[in-house]
N, C-alpha and C positions, 0 to 999 in steps of 0.2 A: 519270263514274260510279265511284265508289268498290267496290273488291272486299273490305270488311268484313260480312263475312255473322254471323247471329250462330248460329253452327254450335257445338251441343253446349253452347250457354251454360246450358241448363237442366239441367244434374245434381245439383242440390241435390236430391237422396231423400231421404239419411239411408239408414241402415241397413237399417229395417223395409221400405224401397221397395226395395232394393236384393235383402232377400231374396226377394219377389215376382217377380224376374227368373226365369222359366224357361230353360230351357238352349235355343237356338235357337229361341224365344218370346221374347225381349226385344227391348231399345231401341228401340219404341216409344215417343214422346216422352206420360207421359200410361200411367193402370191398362187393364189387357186389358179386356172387356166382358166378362161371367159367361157362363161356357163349361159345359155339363156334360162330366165328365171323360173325358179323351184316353181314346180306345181303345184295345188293344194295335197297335203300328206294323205295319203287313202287311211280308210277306216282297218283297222287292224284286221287280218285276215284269222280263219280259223288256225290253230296251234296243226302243224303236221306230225308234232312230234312231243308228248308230252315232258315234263320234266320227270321224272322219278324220284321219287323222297329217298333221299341218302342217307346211311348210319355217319352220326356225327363222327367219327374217327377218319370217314374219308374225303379226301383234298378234293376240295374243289376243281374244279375243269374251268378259267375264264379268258375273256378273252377284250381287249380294252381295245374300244374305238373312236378314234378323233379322226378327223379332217374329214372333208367333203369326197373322198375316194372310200372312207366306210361306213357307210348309215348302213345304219341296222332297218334293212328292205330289202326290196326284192331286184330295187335299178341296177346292181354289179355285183351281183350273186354274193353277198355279204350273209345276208338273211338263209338263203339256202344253204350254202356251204355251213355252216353254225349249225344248222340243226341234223344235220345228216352224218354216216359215222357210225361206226361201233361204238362210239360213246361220242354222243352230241355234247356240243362246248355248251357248259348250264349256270353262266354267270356271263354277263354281257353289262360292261361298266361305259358306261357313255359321260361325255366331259360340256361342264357349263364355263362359259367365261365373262366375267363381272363386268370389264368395261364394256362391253358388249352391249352387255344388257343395260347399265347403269351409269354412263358417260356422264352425265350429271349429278352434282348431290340434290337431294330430295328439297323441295322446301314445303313447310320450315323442315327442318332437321332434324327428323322424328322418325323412329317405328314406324307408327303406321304410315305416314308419308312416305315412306322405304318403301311398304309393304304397295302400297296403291302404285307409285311408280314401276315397280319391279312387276307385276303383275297386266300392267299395260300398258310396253314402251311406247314413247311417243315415235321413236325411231321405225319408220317402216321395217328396215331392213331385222331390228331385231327381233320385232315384235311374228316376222314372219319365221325366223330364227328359233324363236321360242315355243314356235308353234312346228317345228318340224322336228323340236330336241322333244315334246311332247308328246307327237304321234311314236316315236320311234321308243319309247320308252313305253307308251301304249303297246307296240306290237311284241314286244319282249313280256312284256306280264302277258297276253293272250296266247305267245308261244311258252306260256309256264315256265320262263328263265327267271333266275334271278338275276337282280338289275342295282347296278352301283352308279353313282355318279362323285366325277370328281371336279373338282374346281381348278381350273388353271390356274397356271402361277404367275398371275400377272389383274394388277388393281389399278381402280379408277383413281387416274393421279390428283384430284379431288381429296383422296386420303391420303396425302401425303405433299403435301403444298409446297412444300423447301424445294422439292427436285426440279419444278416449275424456274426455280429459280436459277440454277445449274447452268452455265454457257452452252446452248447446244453446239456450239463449235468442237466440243470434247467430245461427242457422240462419236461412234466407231463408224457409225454409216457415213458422217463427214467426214473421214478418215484423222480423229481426233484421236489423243490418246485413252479416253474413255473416262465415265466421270468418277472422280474420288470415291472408292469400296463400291464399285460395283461391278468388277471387272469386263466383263465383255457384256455386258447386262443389259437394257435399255429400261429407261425412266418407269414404266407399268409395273418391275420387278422389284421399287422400294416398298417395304414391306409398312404397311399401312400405320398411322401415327397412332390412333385409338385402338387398340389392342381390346377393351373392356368389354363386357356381358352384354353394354348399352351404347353400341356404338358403330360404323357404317357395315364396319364387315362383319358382328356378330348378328344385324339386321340380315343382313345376306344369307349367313346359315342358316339363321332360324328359318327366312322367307324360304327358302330352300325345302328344308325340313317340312312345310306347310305345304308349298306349292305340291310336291310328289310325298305326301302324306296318304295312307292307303283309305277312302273316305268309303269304305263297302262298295265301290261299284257306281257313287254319285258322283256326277258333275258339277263345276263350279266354275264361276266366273274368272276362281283365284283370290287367294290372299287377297283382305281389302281392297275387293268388289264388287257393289250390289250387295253389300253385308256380310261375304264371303269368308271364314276365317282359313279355310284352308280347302286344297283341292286344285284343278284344274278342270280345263274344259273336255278333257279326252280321258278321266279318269287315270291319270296314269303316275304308279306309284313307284317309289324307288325301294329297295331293301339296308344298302350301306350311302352314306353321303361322306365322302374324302374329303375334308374341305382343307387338306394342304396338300403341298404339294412337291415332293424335292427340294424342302425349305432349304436345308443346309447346302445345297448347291443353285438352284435358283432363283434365291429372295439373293435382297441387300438392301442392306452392308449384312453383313456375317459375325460384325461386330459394332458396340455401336455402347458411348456414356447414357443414351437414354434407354439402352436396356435393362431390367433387374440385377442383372451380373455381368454386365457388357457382351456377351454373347446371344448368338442366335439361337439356339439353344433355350434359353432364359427366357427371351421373348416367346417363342413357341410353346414353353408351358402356359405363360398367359395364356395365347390364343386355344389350346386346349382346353383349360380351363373357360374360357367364356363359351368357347361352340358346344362342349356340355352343359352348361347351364341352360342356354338356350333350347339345346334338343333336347334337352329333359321334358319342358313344356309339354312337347307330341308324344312322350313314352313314359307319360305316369299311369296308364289305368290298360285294361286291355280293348276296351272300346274307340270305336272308329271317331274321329278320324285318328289315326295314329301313322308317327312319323320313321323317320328310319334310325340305324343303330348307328354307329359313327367308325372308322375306320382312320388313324392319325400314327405317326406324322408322314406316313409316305418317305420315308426315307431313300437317296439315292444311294447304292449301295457301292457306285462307280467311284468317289471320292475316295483315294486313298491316303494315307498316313502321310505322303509326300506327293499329294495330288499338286500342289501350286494353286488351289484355287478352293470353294468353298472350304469346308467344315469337315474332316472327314467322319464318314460315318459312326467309326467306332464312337471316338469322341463325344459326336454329337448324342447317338444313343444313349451313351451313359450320363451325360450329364442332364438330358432331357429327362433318363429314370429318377434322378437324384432330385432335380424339382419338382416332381411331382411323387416323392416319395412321400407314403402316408395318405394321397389326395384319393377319398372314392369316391368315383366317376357317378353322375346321377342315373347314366343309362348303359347299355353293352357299349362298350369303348374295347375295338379290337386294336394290337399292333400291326404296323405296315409299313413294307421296306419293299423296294424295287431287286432283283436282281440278275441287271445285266452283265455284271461285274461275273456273277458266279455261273452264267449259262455260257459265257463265251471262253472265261478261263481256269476254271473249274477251283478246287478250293485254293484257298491260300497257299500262298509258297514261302511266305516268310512273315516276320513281325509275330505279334502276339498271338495269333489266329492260325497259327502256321498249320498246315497240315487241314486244317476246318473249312467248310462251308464260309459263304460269309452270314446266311442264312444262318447256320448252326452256332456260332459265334453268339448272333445276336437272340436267338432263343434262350443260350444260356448267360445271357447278360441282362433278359425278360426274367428269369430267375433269381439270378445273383441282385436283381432289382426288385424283387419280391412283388412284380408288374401280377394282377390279380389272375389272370387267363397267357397261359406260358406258349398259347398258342404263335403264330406269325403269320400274317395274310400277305401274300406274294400279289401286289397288286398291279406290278407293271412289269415287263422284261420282252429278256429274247435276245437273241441272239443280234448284236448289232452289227453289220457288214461293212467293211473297209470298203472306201468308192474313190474313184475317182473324177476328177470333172470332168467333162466331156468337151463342153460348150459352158459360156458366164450361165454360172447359178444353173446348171444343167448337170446330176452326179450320177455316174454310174455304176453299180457294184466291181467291184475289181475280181474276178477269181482266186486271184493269185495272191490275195492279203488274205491270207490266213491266220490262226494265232497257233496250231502249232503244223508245224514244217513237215509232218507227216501224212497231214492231210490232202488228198486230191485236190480237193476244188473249196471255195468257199460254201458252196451248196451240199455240198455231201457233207461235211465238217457241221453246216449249222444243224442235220439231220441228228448226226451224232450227238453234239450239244442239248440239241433239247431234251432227246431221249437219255442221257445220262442224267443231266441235270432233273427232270420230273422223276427218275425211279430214283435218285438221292432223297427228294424232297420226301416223296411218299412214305419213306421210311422215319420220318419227322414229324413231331406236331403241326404240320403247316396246314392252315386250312381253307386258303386259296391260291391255285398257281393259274399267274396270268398273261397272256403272250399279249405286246403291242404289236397293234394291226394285222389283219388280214391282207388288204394291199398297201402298197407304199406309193410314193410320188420320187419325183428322180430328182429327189431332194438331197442333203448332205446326211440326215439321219433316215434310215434305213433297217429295219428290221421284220418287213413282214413276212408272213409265208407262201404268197402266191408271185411277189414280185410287184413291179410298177403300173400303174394301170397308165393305157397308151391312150393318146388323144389325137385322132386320126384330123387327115385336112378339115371334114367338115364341123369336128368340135366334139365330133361322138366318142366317148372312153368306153373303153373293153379291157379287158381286166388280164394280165398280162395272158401273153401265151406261147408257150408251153408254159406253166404254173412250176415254181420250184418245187423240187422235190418235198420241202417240209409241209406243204398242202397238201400232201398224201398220206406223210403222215401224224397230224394232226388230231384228224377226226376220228384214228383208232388210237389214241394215246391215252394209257391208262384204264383202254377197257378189261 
């Protein structure tokens, strides 16, 4: 059974799609359903369920939520389910997205101009956006979770001016042949021109780092505002900040003469190298205000040896250890790899890794790389379900696509998958495993554990029902 999934193959939006992203309401694969407009975010509730401080040897419990069917609340039992359980889910990673927030370059084209616009879009919609990715990272520090945020993988085409230039007639959504190295991609996913320490998107980490910097418990206007250097209005801090994201399969080109070494790879140590420089800033002293530790490159673990499309992971792993061999990080710089690859078809069956994990593989390629923390944070996965379409752009799960022929159903199969794949890991240095989504949309990509949330005639969503079986067991997993 081959482990080519086709994970993240659909980013061709184009721009217009890409502004439609809400800030912790996106990547849903596929447009939201007509929502009437978000309320004000309530004030964080009492914690029902505290966290309990864990002996550092055991794995993390998390669980990553994007798109407008999982905010972390109380509107579709998101919020509730998470915290209930023989062992409540105790890492809650929520996702920001730049063009979103940053559709335009700053003028002049500066830091702090960065910092002042990122802090109060002129755009209604993000600026309400920003403030509902706020509350909801508020109510995770007052339910005692620890809280990740990651950045999507997709830039304000501002940094990256050439792709402006591109026939849109080549675009996939025209039915083009797609534009030169960027395979099924669309224009938000070329990977930014300034790469540097001082530059649009190392502005973006650092503002990042600033905005969900832990400030004791004080509010703030935000990063240059009212004299602001860091903080938010709702006090609400982040723990890890991912600021890539599936480079080797989602960025482009993959390859490229204006890279260090013509690979993606190469590039991304740059970009490592400047987003610690920059979060260094927030984590030189122990006093507040203080920023979060950093969590790179997010690797997809689905890229195989003869995937036909990005970078495969092996590859890109070790060449990403090899440029940055020797480099020490200015703050905790963890590793992080995805693995959907290895929850749905369990270890390797052939190539170098034969008989391994693909997790395990790359633990011991963190070593052979003399990588400072031999650990591996598991920051995205799950079990991803074979669909079919139903109706245009309407997917269904299929039962019957299973990955192996022994199985009953796809439901019962994902049951087994996770709980094989978590007691592997357990047995591992790994010190966070992470499931995408709680609910799904009846999108092409698919992986949650309760199912698709329905959206009845008059607009009201309810969250599937009967709930798949892996919603049950979830919430005792690993107790």
């Amino acid at each position: 059974m081959t482990d080519r999934l086709s994970r993240r193959q659909l980013l061709a939006r184009g721009a217009a799609a890409g502004a439609a992203f809400a800030l912790a309401g996106c990547g849903d694969d596929g447009p939201p359903a007509p929502t009437a407009p978000a309320p004000t975010p309530p004030v964080p509730t009492t914690a029902t369920t505290a966290l309990v401080p864990l002996p550092s040897e055991r794995m993390l419990k998390g669980v990553s939520l994007i798109g407008d069917v999982n905010p972390y609340d109380d509107s579709l039992g998101v919020r509730q389910y998470l915290l209930g359980g023989a062992r409540p889910t105790e890492v809650v990673t929520l996702w920001a997205v730049w063009p979103a927030l940053q559709p335009t370059a700053p003028e002049p084209r500066t830091r702090e101009a960065a910092f002042a616009q990122l802090s109060a879009p002129a755009d209604p919609e993000a600026a309400a956006g920003l403030d509902r990715l706020d509350a909801q990272i508020a109510q995770a520090n007052a339910d005692g979770r620890r809280v990740g945020l990651t950045l999507y993988q997709a830039f304000p085409e501002w940094t990256h001016p050439a792709t402006l230039k591109l026939d849109p007639r080549l675009s996939h959504d025209l039915g083009g042949p797609g534009f030169p190295g960027a395979g099924r991609r669309g224009t938000e996913a070329h990977i930014p021109d300034d790469r540097s320490d001082d530059g649009p998107w190392a502005w973006f980490v650092e503002w990042c780092c600033a905005r969900w910097a832990d400030t004791g418990g004080a509010p703030s206007p935000g990063p240059g505002i009212d004299g602001a250097t860091a903080g938010n209005p709702r006090s609400a801090r982040i723990d890890w900040l991912q600021p890539l994201n599936e480079p080797n399969l989602a960025w482009w080109p993959q390859t490229s003469d204006r890279f260090p070494a013509g690979t993606i790879a190469s590039a991304v140590a740059e970009m490592v190298r400047s987003a610690a420089t920059v979060a260094a800033r927030w984590r030189t002293a122990a006093a507040t205000p203080r920023g979060p530790e950093l969590l790179i490159p997010n690797t997809a673990d689905v890229v195989a040896d003869a995937g036909g499309f990005g970078t495969p992971w092996r590859d890109f792993t070790s060449e990403l250890l090899r440029a940055l061999s020797g480099w020490v990080a200015p703050l905790p710089v963890g590793w992080s790899q995805h693995n959907y690859a290895d929850v749905k078809y369990g270890p390797q069956q052939e190539g170098p890794g034969a008989g391994r994990w693909r997790a395990q593989e790359a633990i011991d390629l963190l070593g052979s790389g003399a990588w400072p923390d031999p650990g591996l944070w598991l920051t995205e996965g799950g079990y991803q379900f074979g669909v079919t379409e139903a109706a245009p752009q309407v997917w269904r799960v299929d039962p019957a696509k299973v990955a192996d022929p022994a199985s009953a159903d796809v439901f019962a199969e994902q049951v087994a998958k996770l709980q094989a794949n978590w007691e592997a890991m357990e047995q591992l240095p790994v010190r966070l495993w992470t499931q995408y989504f709680v609910n799904d949309k009846d999108v092409r990509f698919q992986s949650s554990l309760r199912g698709p949330v329905r959206v009845g005639p008059d607009g009201v969503r309810t969250p599937n029902d009967p709930p798949y079986p892996a919603a049950d067991l979830w919430p005792r997993l690993g107790a």
